[in-house]
C-alpha positions in Angstrom: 19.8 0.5 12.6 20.5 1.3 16.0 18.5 4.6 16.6 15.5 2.1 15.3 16.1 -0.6 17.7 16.1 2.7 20.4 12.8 3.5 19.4 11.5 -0.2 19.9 12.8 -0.3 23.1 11.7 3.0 24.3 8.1 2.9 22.6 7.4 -0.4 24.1 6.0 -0.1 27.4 3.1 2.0 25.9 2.1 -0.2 22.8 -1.3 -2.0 23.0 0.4 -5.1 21.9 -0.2 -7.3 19.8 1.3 -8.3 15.8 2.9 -4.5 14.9 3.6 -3.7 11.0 7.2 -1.9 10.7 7.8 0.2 8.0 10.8 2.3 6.6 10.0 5.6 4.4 11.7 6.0 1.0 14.2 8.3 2.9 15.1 6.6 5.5 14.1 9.0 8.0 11.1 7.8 8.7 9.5 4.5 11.0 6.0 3.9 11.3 4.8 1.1 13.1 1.2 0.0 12.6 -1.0 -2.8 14.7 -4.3 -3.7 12.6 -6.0 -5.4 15.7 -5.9 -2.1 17.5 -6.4 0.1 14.7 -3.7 2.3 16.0 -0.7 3.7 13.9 2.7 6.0 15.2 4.8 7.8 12.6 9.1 8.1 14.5 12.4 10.3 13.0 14.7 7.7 13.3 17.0 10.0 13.9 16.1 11.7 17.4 13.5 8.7 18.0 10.5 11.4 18.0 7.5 10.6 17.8 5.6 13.0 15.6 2.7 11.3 14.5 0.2 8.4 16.4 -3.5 7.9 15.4 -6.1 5.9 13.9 -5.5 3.5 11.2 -6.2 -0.1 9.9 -3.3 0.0 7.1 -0.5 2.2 6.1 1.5 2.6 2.9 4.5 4.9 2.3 4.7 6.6 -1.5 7.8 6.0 -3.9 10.2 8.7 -3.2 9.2 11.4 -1.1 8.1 11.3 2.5 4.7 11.1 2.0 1.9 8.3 3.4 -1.5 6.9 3.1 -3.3 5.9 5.7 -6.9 4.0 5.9 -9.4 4.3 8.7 -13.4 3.7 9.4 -16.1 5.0 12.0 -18.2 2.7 12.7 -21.8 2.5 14.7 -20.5 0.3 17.1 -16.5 -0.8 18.1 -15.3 -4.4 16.4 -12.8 -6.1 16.9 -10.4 -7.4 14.1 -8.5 -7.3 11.3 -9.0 -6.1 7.6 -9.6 -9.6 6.8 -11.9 -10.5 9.6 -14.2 -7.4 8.2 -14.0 -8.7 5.2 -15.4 -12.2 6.2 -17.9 -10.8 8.0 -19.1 -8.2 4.6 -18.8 -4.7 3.4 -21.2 -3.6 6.1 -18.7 -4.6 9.0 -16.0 -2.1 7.6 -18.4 1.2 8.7 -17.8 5.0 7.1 -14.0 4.9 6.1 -11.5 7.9 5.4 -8.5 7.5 3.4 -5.8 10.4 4.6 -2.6 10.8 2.3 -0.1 13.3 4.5 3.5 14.1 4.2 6.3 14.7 6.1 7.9 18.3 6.0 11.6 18.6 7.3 12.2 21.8 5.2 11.8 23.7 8.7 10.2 22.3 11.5 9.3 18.6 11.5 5.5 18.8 10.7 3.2 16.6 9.4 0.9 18.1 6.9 -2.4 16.8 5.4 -2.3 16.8 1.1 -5.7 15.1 0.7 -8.8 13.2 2.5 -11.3 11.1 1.0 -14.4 9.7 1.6 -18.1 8.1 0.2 -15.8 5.2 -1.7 -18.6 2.8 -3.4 -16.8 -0.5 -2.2 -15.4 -0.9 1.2 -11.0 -1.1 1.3 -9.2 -3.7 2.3 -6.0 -2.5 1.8 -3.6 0.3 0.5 -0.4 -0.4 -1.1 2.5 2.1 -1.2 4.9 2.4 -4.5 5.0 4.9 -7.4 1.2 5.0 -7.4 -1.0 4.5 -4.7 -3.2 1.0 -5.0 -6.5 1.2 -3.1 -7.9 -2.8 -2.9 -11.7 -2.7 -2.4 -14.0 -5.5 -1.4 -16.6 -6.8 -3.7 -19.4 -9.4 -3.1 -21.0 -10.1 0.4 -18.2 -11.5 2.3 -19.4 -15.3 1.5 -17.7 -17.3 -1.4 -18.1 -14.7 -4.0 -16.1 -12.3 -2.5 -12.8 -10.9 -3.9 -10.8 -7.7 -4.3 -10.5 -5.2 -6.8 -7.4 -3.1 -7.3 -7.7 0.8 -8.3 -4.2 3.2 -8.8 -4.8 6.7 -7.4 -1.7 9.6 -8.3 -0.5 10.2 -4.6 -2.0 13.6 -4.9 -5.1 12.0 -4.2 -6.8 13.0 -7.5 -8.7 11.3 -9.9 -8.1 7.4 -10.3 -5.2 6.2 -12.6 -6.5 3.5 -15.3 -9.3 1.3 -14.7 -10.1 -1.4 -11.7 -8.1 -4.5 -11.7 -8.1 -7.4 -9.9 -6.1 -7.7 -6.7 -2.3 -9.8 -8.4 -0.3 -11.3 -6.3 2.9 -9.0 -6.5 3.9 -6.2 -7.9 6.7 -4.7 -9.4 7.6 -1.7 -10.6 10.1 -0.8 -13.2 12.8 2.1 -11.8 11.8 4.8 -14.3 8.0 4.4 -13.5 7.6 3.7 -16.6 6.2 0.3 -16.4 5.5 -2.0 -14.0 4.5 -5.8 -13.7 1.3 -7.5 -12.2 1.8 -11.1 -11.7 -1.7 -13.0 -10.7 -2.1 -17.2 -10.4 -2.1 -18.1 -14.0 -0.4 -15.3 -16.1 1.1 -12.2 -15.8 0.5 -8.5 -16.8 3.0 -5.7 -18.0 1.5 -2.2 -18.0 2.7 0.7 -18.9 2.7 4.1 -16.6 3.4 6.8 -17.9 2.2 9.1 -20.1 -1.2 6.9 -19.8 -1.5 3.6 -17.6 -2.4 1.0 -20.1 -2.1 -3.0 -20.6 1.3 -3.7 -22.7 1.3 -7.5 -22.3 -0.8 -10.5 -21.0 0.8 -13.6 -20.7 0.2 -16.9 -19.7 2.5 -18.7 -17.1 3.5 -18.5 -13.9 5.8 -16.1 -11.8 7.7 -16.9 -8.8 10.2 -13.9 -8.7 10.7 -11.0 -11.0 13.7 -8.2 -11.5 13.1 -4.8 -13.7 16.8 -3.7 -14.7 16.1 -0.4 -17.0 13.9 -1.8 -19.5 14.8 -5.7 -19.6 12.1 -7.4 -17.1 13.6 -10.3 -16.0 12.0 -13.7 -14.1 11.5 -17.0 -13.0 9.2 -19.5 -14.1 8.9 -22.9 -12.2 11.2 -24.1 -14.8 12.9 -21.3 -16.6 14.7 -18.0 -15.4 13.4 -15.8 -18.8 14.2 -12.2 -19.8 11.5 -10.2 -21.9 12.6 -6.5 -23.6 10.2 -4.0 -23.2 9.4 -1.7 -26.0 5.9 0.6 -26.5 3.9 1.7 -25.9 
């Protein structure tokens, strides 16, 4: 929009440069921009360009429907440079004491930000946060050489106790409109789970997923040879 491309230009000449992540909240309202480098994160209304929020964080994820956000950040003994994935090269211990802060946006009076939950003492260093219906925490395991991968964990967006058990990281995911399911497509196969009332493994299949389409219930996608439609019914 236009009042974004005001902020862009206005914000600019005191960035500290750099790639920048943009990112829109479910609203609307909302722009965030976020440089991973610099570990530095601003929250903008789009609407009177404010700026309401700026801070310290290595990755930012907005929730499903309401204005509220997840942010990741670490104290450590001595400043490093780098991205997420340059820590994770370099091992769990390169990633420090790290705080994940899930805040919202209140416009019912005054635009404030206010704090719902922070978190701290996580057993594997994070990676990464993913925004969506639920909240997906991605945490390192191994020692940063060969062995290492990721693990994916849901979290409510209340910041509560952990939704279903770890996964590992898939490639995409999708979720169906309702909440009610949503699908995790990884290298060789492909998982639908349910959400709600319990988050649970429907279906495993094998096969490979280039692009995928919930409409209601019907999940619909595309193989490297087929475009395929699966009806989902359970739990």
């Amino acid at each position: 929009t236009a009042d974004a491309r005001d902020i862009l230009t206005d914000a600019r000449s005191g960035w500290p440069g750099g790639p920048v992540e943009l990112r829109v909240s479910p609203s609307g309202r909302l722009l965030s921009l976020l440089w991973p480098v610099h570990g530095v994160f601003e929250i903008y209304v789009i609407s009177s360009q404010k700026r309401i929020e700026r801070g310290q964080a290595y990755d930012l994820a907005w929730a499903w429907s309401c204005d509220r956000y997840a942010l990741v950040d670490c104290v450590v003994d001595a400043p490093q440079k780098g991205t997420w994935k340059d820590k994770k090269k370099k091992g769990p211990s390169s990633f420090g004491t790290q705080f994940l802060d899930i805040k919202e946006v209140d416009f019912t009076s005054a635009t404030a930000v206010r704090q719902i939950t922070r978190s701290s003492g996580f057993k594997l260093p994070i990676s990464a946060i993913l925004g969506g219906p639920l909240l997906g925490v991605v945490q390192v395991t191994g020692d940063g050489d060969i062995s290492t991968s990721d693990v994916l964990q849901f979290h409510a967006w209340d910041g509560k106790e952990p939704i279903g058990r770890p996964l590992p990281r898939p490639h995409t995911i999708t979720w169906e409109s309702t909440m009610e399911y949503c699908l995790l497509v990884y290298e060789k196969d492909f998982c639908i789970f349910t959400v709600k009332p319990v988050f649970k493994l429907l279906n495993r299949l094998p096969g490979t997923v280039t692009s995928s389409l919930w409409y209601k219930k019907i999940l619909f996608y595309v193989t490297p040879t087929e475009i395929c439609c699966r009806y989902v019914v359970g739990p």
